[in-house]
C-alpha positions as CSV (number, residue, x, y, z in Angstrom):
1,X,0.0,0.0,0.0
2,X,1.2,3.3,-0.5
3,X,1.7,6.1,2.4
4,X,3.3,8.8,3.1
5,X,6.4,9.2,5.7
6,X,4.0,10.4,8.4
7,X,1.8,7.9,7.8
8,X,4.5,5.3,8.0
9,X,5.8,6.8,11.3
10,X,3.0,6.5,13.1
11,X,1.9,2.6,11.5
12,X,5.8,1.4,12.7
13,X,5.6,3.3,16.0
14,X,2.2,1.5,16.4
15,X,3.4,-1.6,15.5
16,X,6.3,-1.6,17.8
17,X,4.3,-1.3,20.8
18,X,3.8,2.1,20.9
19,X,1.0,3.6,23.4
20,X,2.8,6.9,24.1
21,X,4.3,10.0,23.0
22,X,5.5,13.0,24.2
23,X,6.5,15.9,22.4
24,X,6.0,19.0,21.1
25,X,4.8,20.6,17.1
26,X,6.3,22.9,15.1
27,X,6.9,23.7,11.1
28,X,9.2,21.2,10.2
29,X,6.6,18.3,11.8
30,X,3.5,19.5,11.2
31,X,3.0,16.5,8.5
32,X,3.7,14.2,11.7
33,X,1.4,15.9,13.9
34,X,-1.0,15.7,11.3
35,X,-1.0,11.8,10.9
36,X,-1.0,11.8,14.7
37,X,-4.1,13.9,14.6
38,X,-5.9,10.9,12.5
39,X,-4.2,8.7,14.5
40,X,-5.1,9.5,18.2
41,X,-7.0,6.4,18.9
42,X,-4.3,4.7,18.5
43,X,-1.2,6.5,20.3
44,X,-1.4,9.1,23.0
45,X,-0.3,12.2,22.3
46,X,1.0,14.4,26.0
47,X,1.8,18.3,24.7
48,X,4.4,19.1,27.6
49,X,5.3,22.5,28.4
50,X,9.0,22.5,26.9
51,X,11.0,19.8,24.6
52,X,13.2,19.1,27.3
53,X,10.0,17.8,29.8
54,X,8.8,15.7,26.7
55,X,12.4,14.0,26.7
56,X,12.5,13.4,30.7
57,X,8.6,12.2,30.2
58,X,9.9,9.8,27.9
59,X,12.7,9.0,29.7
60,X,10.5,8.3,33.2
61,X,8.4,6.0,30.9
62,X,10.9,4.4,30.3
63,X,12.7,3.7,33.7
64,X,9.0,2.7,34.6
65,X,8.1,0.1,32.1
66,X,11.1,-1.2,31.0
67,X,10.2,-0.3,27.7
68,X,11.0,2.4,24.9
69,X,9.7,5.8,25.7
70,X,9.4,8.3,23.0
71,X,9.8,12.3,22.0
72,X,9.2,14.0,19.0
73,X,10.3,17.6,18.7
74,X,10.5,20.4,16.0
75,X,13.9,21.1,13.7
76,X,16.4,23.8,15.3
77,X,15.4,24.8,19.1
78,X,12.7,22.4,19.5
79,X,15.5,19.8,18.4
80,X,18.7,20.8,20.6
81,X,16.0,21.3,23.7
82,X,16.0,18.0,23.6
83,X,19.7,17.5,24.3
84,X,19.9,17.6,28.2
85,X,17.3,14.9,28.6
86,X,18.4,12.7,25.7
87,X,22.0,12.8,27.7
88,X,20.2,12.1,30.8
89,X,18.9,8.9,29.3
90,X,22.2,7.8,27.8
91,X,23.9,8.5,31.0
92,X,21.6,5.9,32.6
93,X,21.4,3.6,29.9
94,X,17.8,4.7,29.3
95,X,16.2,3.1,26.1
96,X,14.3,6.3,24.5
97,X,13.5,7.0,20.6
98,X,14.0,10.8,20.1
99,X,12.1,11.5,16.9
100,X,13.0,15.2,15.2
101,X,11.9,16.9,12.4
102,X,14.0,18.8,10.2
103,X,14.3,21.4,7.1
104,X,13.5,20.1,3.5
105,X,16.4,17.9,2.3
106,X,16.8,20.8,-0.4
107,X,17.5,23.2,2.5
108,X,20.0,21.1,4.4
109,X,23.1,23.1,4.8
110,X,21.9,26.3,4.0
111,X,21.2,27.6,7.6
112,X,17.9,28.3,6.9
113,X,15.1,28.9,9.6
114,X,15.6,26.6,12.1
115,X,17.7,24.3,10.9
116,X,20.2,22.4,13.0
117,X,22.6,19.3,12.5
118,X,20.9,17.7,16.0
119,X,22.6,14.5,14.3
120,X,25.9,15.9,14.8
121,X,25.0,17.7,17.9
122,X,23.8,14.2,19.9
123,X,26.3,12.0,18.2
124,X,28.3,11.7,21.7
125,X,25.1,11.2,23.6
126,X,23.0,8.6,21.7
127,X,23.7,5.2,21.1
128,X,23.3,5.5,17.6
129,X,21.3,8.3,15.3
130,X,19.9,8.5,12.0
131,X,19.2,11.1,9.0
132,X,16.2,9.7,6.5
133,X,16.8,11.1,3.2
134,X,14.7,9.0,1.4
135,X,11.3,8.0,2.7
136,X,12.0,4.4,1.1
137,X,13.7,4.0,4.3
138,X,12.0,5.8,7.1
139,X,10.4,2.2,7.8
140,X,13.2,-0.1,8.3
141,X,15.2,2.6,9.8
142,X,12.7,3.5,12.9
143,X,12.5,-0.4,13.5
144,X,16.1,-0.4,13.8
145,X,15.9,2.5,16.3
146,X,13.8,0.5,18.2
147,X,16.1,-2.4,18.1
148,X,19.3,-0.6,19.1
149,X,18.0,0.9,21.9
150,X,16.7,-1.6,23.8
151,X,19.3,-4.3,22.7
152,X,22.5,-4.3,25.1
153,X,23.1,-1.9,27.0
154,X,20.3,0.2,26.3
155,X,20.5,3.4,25.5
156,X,18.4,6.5,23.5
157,X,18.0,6.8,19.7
158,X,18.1,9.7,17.5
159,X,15.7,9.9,14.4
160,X,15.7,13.2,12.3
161,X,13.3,13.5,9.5
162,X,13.4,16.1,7.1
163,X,9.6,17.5,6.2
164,X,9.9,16.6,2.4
165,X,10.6,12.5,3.7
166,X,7.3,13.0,6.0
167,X,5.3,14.4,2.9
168,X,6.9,12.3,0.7
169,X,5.1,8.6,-0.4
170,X,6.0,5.3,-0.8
171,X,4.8,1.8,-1.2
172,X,4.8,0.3,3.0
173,X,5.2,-3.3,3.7
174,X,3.7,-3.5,7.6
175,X,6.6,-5.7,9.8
176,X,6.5,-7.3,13.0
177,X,7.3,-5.5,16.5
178,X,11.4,-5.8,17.0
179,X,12.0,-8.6,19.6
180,X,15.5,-8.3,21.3
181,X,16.0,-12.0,22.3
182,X,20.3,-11.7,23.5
183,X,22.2,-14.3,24.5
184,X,26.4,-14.3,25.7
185,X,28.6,-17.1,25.5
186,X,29.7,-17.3,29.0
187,X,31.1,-20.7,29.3
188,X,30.7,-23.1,31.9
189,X,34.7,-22.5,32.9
190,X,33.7,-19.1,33.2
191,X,30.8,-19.8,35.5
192,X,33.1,-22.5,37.5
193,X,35.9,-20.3,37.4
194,X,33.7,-16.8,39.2
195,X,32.1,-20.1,41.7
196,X,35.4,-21.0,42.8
197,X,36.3,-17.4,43.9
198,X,33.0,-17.2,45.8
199,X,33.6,-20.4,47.6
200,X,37.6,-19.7,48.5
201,X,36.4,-16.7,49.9
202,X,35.9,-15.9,53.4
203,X,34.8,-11.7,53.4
204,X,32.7,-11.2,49.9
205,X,30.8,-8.9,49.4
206,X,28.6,-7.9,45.9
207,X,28.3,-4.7,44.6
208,X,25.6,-4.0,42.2
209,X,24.2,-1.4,39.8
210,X,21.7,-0.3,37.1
211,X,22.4,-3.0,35.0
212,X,21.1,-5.7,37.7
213,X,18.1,-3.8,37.7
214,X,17.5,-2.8,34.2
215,X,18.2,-6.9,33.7
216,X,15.3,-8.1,36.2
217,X,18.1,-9.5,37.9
218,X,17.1,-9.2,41.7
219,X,15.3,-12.5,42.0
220,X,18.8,-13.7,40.6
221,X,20.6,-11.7,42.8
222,X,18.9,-12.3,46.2
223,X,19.3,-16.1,45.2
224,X,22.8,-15.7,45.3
225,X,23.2,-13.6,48.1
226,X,21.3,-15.9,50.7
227,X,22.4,-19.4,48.6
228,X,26.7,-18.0,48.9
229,X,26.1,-15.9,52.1
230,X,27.2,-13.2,50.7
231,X,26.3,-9.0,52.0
232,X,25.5,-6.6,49.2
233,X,25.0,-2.6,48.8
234,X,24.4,-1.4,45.5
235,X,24.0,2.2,43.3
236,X,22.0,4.7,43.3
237,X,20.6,3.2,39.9
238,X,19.8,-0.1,41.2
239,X,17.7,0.8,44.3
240,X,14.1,-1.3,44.6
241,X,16.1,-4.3,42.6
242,X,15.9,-6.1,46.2
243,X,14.7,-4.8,48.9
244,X,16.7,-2.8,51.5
245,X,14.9,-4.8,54.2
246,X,16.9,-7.7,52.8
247,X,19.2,-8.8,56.2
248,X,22.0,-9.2,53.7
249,X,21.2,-5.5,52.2
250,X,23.9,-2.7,53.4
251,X,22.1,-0.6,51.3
252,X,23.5,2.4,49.3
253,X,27.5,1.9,48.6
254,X,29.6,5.5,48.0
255,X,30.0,8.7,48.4
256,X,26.7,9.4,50.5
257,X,26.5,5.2,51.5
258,X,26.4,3.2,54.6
259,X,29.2,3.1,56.7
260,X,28.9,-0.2,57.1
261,X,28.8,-0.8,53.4
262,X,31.8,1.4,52.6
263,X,34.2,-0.7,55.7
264,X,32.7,-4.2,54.0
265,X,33.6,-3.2,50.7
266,X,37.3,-1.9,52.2
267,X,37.7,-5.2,54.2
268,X,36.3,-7.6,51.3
269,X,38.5,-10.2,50.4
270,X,36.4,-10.6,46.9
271,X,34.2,-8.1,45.6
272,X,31.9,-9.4,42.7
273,X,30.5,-6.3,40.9
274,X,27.5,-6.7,38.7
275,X,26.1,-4.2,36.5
276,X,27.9,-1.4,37.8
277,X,30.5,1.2,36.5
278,X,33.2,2.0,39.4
279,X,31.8,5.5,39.0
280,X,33.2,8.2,41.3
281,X,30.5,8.6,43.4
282,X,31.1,5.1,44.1
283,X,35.0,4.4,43.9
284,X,35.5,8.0,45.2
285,X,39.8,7.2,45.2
286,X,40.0,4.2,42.6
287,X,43.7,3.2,43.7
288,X,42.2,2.9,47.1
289,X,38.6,1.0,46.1
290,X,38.5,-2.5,47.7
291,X,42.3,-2.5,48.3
292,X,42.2,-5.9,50.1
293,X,40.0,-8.0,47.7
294,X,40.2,-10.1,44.1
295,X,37.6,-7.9,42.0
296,X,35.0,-9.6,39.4
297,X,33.0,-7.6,37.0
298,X,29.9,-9.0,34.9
299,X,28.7,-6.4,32.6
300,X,27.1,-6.1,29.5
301,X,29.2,-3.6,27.9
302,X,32.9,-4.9,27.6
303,X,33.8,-0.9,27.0
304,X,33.4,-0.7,31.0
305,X,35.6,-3.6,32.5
306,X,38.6,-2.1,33.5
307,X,37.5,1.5,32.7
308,X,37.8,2.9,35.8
309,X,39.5,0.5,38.2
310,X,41.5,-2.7,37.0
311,X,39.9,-6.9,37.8
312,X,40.7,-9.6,38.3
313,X,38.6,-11.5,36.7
314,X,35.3,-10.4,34.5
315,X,32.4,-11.9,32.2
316,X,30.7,-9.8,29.4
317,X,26.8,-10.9,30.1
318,X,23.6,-9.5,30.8
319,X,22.9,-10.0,35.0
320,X,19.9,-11.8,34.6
321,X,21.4,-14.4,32.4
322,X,25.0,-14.5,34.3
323,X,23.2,-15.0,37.3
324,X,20.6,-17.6,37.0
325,X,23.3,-20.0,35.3
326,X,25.9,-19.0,37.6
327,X,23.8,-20.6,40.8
328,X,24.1,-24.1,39.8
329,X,28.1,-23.5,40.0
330,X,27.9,-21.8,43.4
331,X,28.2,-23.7,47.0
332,X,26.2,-23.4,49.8
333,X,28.1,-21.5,52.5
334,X,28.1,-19.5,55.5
335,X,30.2,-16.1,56.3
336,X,28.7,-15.8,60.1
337,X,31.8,-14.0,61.2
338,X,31.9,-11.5,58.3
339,X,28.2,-10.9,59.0
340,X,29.1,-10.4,62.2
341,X,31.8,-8.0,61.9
342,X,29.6,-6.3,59.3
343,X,26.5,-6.2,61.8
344,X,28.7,-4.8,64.6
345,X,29.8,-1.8,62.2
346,X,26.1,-1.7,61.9
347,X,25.3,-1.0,65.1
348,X,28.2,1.5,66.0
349,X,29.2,3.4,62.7
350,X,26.2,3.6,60.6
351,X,24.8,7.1,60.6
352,X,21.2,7.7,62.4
353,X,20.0,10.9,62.3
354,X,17.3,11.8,65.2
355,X,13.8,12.3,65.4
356,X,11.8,15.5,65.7
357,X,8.1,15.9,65.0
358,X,8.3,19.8,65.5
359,X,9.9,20.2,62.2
360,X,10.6,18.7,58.9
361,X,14.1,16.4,58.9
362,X,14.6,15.3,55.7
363,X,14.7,10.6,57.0
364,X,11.2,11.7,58.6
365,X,9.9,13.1,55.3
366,X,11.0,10.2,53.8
367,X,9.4,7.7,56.6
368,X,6.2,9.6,55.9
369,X,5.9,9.2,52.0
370,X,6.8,5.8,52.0
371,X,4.4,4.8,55.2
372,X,1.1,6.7,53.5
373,X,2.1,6.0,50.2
374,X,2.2,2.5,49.9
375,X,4.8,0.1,48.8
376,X,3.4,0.7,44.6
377,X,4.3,4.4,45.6
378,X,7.1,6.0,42.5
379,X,9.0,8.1,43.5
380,X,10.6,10.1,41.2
381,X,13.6,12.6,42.3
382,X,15.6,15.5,40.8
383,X,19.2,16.2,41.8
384,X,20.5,17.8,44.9
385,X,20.3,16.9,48.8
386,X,16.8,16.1,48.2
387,X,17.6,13.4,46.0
388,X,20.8,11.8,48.4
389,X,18.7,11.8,50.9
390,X,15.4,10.3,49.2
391,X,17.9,7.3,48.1
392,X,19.6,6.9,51.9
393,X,16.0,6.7,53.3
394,X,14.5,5.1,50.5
395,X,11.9,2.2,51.6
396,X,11.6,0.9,47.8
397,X,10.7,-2.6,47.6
398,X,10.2,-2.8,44.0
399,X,12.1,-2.5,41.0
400,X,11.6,0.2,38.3
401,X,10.2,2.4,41.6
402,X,12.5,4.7,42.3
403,X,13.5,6.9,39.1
404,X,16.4,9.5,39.2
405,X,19.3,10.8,37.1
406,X,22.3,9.1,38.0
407,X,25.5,9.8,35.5
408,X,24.1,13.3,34.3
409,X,22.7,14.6,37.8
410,X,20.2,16.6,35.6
411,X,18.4,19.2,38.1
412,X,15.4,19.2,36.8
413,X,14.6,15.8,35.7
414,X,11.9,14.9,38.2
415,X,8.6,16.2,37.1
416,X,9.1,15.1,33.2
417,X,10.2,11.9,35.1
418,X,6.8,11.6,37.5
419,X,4.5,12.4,34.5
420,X,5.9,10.0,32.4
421,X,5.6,7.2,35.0
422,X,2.2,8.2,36.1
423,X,1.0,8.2,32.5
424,X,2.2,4.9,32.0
425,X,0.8,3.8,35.4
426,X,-2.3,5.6,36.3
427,X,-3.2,3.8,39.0
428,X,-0.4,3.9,41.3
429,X,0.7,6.9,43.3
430,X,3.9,8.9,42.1
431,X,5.6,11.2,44.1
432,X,8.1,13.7,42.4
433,X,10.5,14.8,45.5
434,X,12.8,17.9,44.4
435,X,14.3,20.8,46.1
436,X,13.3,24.2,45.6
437,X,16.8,24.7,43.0
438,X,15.7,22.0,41.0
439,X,11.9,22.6,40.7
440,X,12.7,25.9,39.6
441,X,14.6,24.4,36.7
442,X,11.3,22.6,35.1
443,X,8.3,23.7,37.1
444,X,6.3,24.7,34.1
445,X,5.5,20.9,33.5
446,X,3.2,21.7,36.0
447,X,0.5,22.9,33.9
448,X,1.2,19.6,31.6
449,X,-0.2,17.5,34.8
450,X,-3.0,20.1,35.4
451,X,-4.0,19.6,31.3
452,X,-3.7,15.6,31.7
453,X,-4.9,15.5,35.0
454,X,-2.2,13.6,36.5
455,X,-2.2,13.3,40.1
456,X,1.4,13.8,40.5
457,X,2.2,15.0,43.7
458,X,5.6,17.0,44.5
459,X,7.2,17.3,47.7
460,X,9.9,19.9,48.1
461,X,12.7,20.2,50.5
462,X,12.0,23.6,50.6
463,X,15.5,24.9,52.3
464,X,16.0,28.7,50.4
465,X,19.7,27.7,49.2
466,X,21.1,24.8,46.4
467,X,22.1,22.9,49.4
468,X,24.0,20.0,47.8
469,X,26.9,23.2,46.5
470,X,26.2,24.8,49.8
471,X,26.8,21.7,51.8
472,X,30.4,21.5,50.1
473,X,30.9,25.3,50.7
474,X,30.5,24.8,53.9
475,X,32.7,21.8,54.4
476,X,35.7,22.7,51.9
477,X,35.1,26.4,51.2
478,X,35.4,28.2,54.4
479,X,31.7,28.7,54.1
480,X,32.0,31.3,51.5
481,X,28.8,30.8,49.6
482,X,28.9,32.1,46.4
483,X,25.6,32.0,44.9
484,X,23.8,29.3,46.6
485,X,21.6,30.9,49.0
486,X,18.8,31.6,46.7
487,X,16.6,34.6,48.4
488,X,13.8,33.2,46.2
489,X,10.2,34.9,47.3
490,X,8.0,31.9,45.1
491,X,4.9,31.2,46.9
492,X,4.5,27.4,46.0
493,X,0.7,27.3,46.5
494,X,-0.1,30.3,44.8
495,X,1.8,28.7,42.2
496,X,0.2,25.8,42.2
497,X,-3.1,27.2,42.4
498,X,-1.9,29.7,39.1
499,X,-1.6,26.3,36.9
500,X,-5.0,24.9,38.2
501,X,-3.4,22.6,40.6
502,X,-3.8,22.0,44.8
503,X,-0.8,23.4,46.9
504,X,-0.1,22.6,50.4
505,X,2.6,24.3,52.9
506,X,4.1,21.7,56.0
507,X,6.5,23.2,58.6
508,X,6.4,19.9,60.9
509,X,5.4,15.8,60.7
510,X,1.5,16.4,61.6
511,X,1.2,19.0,58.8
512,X,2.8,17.0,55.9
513,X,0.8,14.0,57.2
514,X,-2.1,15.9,56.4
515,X,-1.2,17.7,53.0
516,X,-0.1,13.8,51.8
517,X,-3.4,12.5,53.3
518,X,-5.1,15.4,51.3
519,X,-2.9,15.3,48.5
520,X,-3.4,10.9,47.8
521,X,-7.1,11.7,47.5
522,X,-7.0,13.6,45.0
523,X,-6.7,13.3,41.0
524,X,-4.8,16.4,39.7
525,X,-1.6,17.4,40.7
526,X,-0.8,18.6,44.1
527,X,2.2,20.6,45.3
528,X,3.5,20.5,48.9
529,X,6.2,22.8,49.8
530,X,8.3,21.2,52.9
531,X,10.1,23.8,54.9
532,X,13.7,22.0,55.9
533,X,16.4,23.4,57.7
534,X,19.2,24.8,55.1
535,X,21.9,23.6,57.3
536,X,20.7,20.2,57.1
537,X,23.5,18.5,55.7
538,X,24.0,14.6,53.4
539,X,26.0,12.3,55.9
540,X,27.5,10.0,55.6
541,X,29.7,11.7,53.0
542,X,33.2,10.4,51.9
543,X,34.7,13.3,49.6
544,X,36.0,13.7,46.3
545,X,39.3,11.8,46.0
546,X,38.8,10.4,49.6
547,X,38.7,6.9,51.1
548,X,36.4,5.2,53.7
549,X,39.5,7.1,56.3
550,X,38.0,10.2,55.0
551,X,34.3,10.1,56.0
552,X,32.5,12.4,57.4
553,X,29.3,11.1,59.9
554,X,28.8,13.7,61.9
């Protein structure tokens, strides 16, 4: 049958699976926006505020589902606003489809209105992009889009269509939906080989990251933990994958970790890393990270083993798949003094901050969420204290739960993220926790949940001042602060009430009870503004270069 390249975009995008998009129209897409028009019955269309909340939308989809989210923006600035959130996503190893139109392919190069080379721009930030110069292959190419971001180690996709390839027609053979079905030779040497480490060691520990979780690996995971013995803290990125409830769990491993978990990962005699990078956040002094022990690394992407910190032993494979054939290998054991020594730094190092119901501490506001909220509660987090502290406190029990921007640290993020996970799950309460820096950065995506009616509630850590810069201006910079107390005069529920939405103002535990008790009622958006003390301050924190000698707990 013959169709044009709109037409086509919109029958391949249905016919991988597609349900959602976010974006926003302009000239050179108009032909796309036109097809979706006819279309809407059969892919959701969300009009955000700005290009860059249709890419964090997408992205938060995404993170969600497991599955590929996708933005479509306009040629030149609709295009490169696109850029912080498609970096965010390739940062994370986020499978997104960016979709952008451009000028006529008899205008390329001619700087004419709003033209841009966003190929050239996002080369370093995508896993792969394309240019369609002829709408002969606009098909096959968005199915190979499809496939290269969600195969491996995912990542996002760049597709730019110029408008004479979305008018233009061709004959269109309907496909099949792109099924990434993987598979790694690890042989069984390799499996024996990592189960003898485990079993001739007497202080492992694992360390895992957003690959175990972007895998499904945590049924895999907690398996081995409880079948070898063997404590684990993990990243940032992986939190939910098991529970932190897990008696095994140290919890968060790093620069703003568990004590505990940084001295087992010091006094480890093997550390088995899976799915993580040795980013600095987590090996803050990589000469000095796990001095003592023999260090395996599974990962998916053989570009990351000894990257950042040299092995001794490694396996290129997915976590899912290393782990479930790895079990049958691995020995029952028992590490009951390692536990031990690990459960006494427990109970004398670990950091516990102190209760008080007369005001807002950041672990109480936590507490609160995750008590009224529910264990199917998302929460999605921008970048700053707010977000340090939501992933110390964190009581996620479930994977693809907790959604934040890891490698990038994109202030910002959060609310693109929270609408893109509550459209994808309507039912389920999501929770966008930010500061008052980082909601400035993106707060007219408010309006976009107003429109949709998304009951996206935000909580912010309302302190006057960027207080993760301040916090290191304090603590390294005499407490010169240069820019970071913000004398901001925003009334947060008059703002809220400005978009159409419910705002709410807490000052202590009883009055954010109620505001959440309101604010999970309710089916549009809801704002609470958190007052927090701006010398509340992220411990434990080991600093930049430092070691586990260098952390600060009090």
């Amino acid at each position: 049958m013959v169709k044009n390249g709109s037409e086509i975009l919109v029958d391949v995008l249905v016919e991988q699976g597609v349900d959602t998009i976010f974006g926003y129209p302009g000239g050179a897409v108009l032909n796309i926006y036109d097809a979706l028009y006819k279309n809407s019955d059969r892919i959701r269309h969300i009009l955000t505020a700005h290009e860059q909340g249709a890419a964090h939308a997408a992205d938060g989809y995404a993170r969600a589902t497991g599955r590929v989210g996708v933005c479509l923006a306009t040629s030149g600035p609709g295009a490169t606003n696109l850029v912080t959130g498609i970096a965010t996503a390739y940062m994370d190893s986020i499978p997104m489809v960016a979709i952008t139109g451009n000028v006529g392919t008899s205008l390329i190069g001619r700087d004419s209105f709003q033209e841009v080379y966003i190929a050239g721009i996002t080369m370093p930030i995508t896993k792969h992009n394309f240019v369609v110069r002829h709408v002969e292959e606009l098909a096959d190419t968005i199915r190979s889009a499809f496939r290269i971001a969600a195969s491996g180690r995912p990542g996002p996709v760049l597709i730019d269509i110029p408008k004479d390839v979305t008018s233009a027609t061709c004959d269109y053979v309907p496909g099949e939906k792109v099924e990434v079905h993987e598979t790694y030779e690890v042989t069984g040497e390799q499996f024996q080989t990592v189960a003898d480490m485990i079993a001739q060691a007497e202080r492992p520990m694992i360390y895992y990251g957003g690959g175990a979780e972007t895998a499904n690996a945590g049924t895999a995971l907690l398996e081995l933990m409880k079948k070898a013995d063997i404590p684990s803290a993990h990243t940032i990125m992986a939190i939910g994958c098991i529970p932190d409830t897990e008696p095994l769990s140290l919890g968060l491993v790093g620069m703003h970790g568990t004590v505990s978990a940084a001295w087992a990962v010091e006094r480890c005699d093997l550390l088995l890393c899976i799915g993580a990078r040795f980013s600095d956040r987590v090996a803050t002094n990589p000469s000095r990270f796990a001095p003592k022990a023999k260090v395996v690394h599974i990962d998916i992407d053989a570009a990351e083993i000894n990257k950042n910190i040299g092995v001794d032993y490694a396996v290129v494979s997915d976590a899912e798949n290393f782990l479930e054939k790895l079990l049958p290998y691995v020995q029952k054991a028992d590490h009951g003094a390692w536990r031990a020594q690990i459960a006494e730094w427990q109970g004398t190092l670990d950091y516990v901050p102190q209760d008080d119901d007369s005001v807002i501490h950041p672990h109480q506001l936590l507490r609160t969420i995750y008590e009224m909220a529910g264990d199917d509660v998302i929460v999605a987090t921008d970048v700053g204290q707010h977000q340090l502290w939501s992933a110390q406190y964190n009581r996620c029990k479930k994977i693809r739960h907790f959604l934040t921007s890891g490698g990038l640290g994109t202030m910002g993020f959060g609310y693109g993220a929270a609408m893109g996970a509550q459209v994808a799950f309507p039912d389920k309460p999501v929770i966008h926790i930010t500061g008052d820096g980082s909601f400035h950065m993106n707060l007219n995506e408010l309006c976009t949940s107003v429109t949709y009616n998304l009951p996206v509630i935000t909580v912010i850590m309302n302190n006057n001042v960027l207080g993760n810069v301040r916090q290191w201006q304090t603590m390294f910079y005499e407490k010169r602060y240069s820019q970071t107390n913000l004398y901001r005069k925003t009334d947060y529920i008059k703002l809220a009430e400005a978009f159409g939405g419910r705002g709410f103002r807490a000052t202590n535990i009883a009055e954010l009870r109620a505001a959440l008790g309101d604010a999970l009622q309710r089916t549009g958006p809801v704002l609470i503004d958190c007052q927090i003390d701006k010398d509340e301050r992220v411990l434990p924190m080991i600093p930049a270069g430092g070691t586990v000698d260098d952390i600060v707990a009090d």
